[in-house]
MIDOSE-1310 file (N, C-alpha, C; in nm, 2 decimals, decimal comma, always signed):
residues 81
xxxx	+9,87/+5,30/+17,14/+9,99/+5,23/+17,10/+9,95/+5,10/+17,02; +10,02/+5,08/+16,93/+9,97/+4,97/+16,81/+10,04/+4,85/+16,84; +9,99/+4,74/+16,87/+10,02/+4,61/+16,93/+10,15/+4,59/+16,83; +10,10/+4,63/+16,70/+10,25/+4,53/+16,59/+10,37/+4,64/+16,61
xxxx	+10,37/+4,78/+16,64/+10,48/+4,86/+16,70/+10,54/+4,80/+16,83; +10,45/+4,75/+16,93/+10,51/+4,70/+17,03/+10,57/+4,57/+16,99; +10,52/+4,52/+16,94/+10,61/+4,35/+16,85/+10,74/+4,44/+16,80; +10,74/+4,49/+16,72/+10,84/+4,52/+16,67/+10,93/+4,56/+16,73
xxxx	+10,92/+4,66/+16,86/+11,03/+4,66/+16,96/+11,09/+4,58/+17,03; +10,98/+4,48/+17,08/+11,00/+4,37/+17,18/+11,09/+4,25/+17,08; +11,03/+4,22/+16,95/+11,16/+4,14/+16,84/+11,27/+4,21/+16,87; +11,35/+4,29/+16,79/+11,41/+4,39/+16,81/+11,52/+4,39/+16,92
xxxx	+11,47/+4,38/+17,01/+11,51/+4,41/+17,16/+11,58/+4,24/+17,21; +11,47/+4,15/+17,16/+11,55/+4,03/+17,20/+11,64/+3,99/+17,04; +11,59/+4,00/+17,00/+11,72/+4,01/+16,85/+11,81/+4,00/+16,90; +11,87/+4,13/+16,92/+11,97/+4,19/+16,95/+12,01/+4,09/+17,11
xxxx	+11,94/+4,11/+17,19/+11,98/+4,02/+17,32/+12,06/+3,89/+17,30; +11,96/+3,83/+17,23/+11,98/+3,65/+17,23/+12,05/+3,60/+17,09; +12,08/+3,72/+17,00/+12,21/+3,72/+16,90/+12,10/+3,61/+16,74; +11,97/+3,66/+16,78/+11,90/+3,57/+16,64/+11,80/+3,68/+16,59
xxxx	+11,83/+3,62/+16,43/+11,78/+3,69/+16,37/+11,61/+3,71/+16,37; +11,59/+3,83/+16,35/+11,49/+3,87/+16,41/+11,34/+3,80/+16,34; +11,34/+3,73/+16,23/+11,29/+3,66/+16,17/+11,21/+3,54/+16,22; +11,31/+3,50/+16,34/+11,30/+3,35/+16,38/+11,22/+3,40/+16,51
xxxx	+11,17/+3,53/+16,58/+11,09/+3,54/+16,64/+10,99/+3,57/+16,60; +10,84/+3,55/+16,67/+10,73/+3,56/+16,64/+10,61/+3,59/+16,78; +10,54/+3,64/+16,75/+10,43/+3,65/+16,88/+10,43/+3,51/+16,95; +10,41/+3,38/+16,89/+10,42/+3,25/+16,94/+10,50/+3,21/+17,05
xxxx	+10,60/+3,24/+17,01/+10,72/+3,21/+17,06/+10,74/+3,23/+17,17; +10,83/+3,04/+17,25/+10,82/+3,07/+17,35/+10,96/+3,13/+17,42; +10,98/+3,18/+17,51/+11,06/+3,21/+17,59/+11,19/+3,13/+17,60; +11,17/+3,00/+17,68/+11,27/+2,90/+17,74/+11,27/+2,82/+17,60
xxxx	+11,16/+2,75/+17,59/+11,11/+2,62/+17,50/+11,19/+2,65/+17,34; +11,13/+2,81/+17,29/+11,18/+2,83/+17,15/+11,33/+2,92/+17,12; +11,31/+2,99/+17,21/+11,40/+3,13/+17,19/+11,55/+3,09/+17,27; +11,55/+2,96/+17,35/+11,66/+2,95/+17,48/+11,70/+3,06/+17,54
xxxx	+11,60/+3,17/+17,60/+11,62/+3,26/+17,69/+11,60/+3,20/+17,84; +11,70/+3,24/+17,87/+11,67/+3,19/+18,03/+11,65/+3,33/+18,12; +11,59/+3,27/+18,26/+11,54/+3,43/+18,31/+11,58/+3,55/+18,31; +11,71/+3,55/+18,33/+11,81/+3,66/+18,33/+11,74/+3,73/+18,14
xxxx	+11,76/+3,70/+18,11/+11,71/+3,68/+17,96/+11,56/+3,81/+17,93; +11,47/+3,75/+18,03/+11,37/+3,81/+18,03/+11,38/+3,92/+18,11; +11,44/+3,94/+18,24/+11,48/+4,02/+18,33/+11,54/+4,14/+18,26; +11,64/+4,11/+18,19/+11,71/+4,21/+18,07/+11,58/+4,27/+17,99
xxxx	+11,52/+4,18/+17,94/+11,43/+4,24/+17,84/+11,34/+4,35/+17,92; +11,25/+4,31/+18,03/+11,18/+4,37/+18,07/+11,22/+4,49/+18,13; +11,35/+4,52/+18,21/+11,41/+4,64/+18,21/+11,47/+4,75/+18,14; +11,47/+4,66/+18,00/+11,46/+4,78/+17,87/+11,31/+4,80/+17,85
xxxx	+11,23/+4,73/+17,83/+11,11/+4,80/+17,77/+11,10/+4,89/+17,91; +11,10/+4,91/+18,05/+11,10/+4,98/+18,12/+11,14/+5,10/+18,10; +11,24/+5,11/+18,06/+11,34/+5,23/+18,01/+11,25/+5,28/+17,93; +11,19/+5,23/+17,84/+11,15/+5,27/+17,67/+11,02/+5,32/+17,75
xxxx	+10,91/+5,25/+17,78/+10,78/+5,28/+17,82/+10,76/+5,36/+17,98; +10,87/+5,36/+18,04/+10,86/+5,40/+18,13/+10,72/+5,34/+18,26; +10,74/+5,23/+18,29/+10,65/+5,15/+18,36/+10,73/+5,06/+18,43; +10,68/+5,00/+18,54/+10,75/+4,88/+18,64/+10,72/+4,77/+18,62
xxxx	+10,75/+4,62/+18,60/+10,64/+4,48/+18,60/+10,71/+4,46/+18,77; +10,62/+4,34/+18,77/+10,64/+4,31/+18,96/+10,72/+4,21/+18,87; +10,80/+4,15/+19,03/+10,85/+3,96/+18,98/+10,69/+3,89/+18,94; +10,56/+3,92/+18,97/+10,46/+3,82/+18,96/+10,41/+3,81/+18,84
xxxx	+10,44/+3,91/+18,79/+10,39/+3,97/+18,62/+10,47/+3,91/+18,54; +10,63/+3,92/+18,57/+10,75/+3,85/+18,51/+10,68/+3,72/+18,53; +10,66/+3,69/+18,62/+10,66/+3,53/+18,61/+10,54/+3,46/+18,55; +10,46/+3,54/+18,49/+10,35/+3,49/+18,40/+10,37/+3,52/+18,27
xxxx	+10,50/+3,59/+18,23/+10,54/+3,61/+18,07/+10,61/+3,43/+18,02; +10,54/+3,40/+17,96/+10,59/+3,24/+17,88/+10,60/+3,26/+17,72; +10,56/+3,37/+17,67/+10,55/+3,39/+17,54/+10,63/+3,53/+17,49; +10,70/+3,57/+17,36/+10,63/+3,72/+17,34/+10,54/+3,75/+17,29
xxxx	+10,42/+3,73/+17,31/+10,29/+3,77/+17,31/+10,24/+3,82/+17,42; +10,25/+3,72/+17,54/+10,24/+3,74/+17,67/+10,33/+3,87/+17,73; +10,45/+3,89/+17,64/+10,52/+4,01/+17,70/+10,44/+4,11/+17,63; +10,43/+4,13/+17,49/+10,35/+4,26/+17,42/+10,23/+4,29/+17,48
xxxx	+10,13/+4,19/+17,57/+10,00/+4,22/+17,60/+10,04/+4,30/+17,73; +10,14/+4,25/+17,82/+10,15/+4,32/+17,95/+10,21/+4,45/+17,89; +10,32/+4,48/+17,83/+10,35/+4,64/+17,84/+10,23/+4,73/+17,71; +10,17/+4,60/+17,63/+10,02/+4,81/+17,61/+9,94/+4,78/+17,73
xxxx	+9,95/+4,68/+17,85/+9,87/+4,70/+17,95/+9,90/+4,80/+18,02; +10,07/+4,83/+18,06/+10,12/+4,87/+18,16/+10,11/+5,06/+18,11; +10,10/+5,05/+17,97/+10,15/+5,17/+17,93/+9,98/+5,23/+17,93; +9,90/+5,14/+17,87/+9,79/+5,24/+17,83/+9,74/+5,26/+18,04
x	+9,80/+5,20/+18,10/+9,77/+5,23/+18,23/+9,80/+5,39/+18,31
């Protein structure tokens, strides 16, 4: 699985969520600080890419995503697992 395919879903995915153009996201980007997702936010996110990859995150895994970077590294973790 190719890290910039998983970017591309994970943009994509909060695009569409948090109503901004997909542009204005980036691997950088943070969560709370840039994006104004709040947990629910991420919670949503992470139970789609669930759906898509078919994998579980714990709450402890959620709670170390601060980036989408941090999100794309955990699901090719979870998948190539």
């Amino acid at each position: 699985m190719e890290r910039a395919q998983v970017f591309s879903v994970v943009r994509a995915a909060l695009a569409e969520a948090l109503e901004l153009p997909e542009e204005n996201i980036n691997e950088e980007s943070r969560f709370k600080e840039d994006l104004e997702a709040d947990s629910l936010d991420l919670v949503e996110l992470l139970l789609e890419m669930e759906k898509v990859y078919g994998f579980k995150v714990s709450d402890e895994e959620a709670a170390e995503i601060l980036t989408v970077a941090d999100a794309v590294i955990l699901i090719m973790d979870k998948a190539a697992a």
